[in-house]
C-alpha positions as CSV (number, residue, x, y, z in Angstrom):
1,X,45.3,-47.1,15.9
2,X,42.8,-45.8,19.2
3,X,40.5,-44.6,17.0
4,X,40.5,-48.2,15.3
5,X,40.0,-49.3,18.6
6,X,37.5,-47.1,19.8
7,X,35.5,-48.0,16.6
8,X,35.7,-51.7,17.4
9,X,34.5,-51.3,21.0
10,X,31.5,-48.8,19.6
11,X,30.6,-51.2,17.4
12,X,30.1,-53.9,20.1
13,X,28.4,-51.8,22.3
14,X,25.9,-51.2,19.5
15,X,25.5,-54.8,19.3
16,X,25.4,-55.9,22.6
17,X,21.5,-55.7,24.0
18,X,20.7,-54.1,27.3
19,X,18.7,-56.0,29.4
20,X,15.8,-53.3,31.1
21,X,14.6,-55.9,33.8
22,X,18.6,-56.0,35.3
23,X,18.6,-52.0,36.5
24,X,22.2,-51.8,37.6
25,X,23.3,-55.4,36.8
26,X,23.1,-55.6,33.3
27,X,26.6,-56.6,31.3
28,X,25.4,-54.2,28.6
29,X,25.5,-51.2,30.3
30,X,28.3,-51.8,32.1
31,X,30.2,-52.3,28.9
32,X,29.0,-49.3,27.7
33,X,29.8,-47.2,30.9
34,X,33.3,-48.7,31.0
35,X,34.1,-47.4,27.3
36,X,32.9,-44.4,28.4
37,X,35.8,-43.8,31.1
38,X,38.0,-46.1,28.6
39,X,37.9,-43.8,25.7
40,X,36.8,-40.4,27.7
41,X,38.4,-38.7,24.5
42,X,36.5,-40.4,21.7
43,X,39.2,-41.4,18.9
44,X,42.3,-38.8,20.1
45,X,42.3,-41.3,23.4
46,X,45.5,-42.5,24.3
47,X,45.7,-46.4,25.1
48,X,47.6,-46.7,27.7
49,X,48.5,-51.1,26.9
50,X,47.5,-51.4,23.6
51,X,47.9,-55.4,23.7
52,X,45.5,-55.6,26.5
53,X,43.1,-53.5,25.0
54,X,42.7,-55.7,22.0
55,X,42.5,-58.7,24.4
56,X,39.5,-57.5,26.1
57,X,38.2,-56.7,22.8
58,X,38.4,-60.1,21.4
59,X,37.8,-61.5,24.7
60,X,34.3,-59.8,25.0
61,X,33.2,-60.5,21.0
62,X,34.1,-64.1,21.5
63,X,31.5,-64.0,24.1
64,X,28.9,-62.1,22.4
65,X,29.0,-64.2,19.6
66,X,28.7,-67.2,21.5
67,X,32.0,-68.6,20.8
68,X,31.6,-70.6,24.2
69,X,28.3,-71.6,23.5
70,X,29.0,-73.3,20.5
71,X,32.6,-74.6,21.5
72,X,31.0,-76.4,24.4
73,X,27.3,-77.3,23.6
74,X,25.2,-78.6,26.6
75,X,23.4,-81.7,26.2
76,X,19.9,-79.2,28.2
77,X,19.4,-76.0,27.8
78,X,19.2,-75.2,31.3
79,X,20.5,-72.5,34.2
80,X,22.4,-72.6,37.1
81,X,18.9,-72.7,38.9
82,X,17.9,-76.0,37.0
83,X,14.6,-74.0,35.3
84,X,14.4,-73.3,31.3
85,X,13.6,-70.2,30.1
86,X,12.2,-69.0,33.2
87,X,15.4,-68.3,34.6
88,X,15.1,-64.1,32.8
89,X,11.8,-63.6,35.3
90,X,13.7,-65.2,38.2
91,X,16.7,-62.7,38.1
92,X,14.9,-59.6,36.8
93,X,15.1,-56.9,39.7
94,X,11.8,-56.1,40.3
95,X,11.3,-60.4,40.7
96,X,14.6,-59.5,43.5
97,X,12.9,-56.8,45.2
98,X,10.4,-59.4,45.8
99,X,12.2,-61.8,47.4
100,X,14.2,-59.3,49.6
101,X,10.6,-58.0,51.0
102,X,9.8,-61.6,51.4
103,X,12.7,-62.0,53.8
104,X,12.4,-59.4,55.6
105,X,11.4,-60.3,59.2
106,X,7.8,-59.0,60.8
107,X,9.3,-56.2,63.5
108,X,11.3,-54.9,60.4
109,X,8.3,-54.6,58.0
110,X,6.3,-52.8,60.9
111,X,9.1,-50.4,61.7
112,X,9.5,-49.2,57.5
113,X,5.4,-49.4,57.5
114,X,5.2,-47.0,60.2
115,X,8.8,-44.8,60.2
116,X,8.2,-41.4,58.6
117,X,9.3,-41.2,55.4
118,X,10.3,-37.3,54.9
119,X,13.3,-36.8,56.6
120,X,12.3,-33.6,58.8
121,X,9.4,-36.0,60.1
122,X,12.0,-38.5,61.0
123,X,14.3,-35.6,62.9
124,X,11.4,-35.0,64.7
125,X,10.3,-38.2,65.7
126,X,13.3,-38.9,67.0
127,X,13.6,-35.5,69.3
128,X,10.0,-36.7,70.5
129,X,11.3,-39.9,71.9
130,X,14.5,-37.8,73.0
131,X,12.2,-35.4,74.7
132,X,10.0,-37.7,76.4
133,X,11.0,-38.4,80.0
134,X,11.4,-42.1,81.0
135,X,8.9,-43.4,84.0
């Protein structure tokens, strides 16, 4: 019965697309990693609560087949933003990253801009301003 399990769960990770733009945020490779540690044994892994195992199972293809989607149409296909479509640019990481840099305040831009970046130059940097005598 794990193996028929662990066949179930490979198959939806097979079918479940990995978003590229969402590096560490992505629903599809966190399912993926997750039946990783689940089945660490392949098909001689031992299910520890077999009911809730098939739960999340059939939890996770109703959503990838858009069980919800269809259940509960929307009268406009829109996100949580209010945009169309344009809503995959918006959250991709490299868009983030963006924004983040965006926020960040003048002195903090000029401290990265001019902080070493090995980390022997920063050791030394700081025993420079340790070193230098106060007037």
């Amino acid at each position: 019965m794990a193996a028929l399990r662990y066949r179930r769960f490979l198959k939806l990770c097979e079918e479940w697309p990995v978003d590229e733009t969402k590096l560490g945020r992505d629903l599809g490779a966190y399912l993926r990693q997750r039946v990783a540690q689940a089945f660490w044994e392949g098909e001689n892994t031992q299910v520890a609560e077999p009911e809730a195992c098939d739960q999340m199972d059939e939890s996770l293809a109703r959503l990838h087949s858009n069980y919800y989607k269809h259940k509960y149409p929307r009268p406009r296909e829109t996100s949580f933003s209010g945009l169309s479509v344009e809503y995959k640019l918006i959250l991709s990481t490299d868009t983030l990253e963006e924004f983040q840099e965006m926020n960040k305040s003048v002195w903090k831009k000029l401290q990265e801009k001019f902080a070493p970046t090995r980390p022997e130059e920063k050791h030394k940097a700081w025993a420079q301003v340790l070193s230098c005598p106060r007037t």
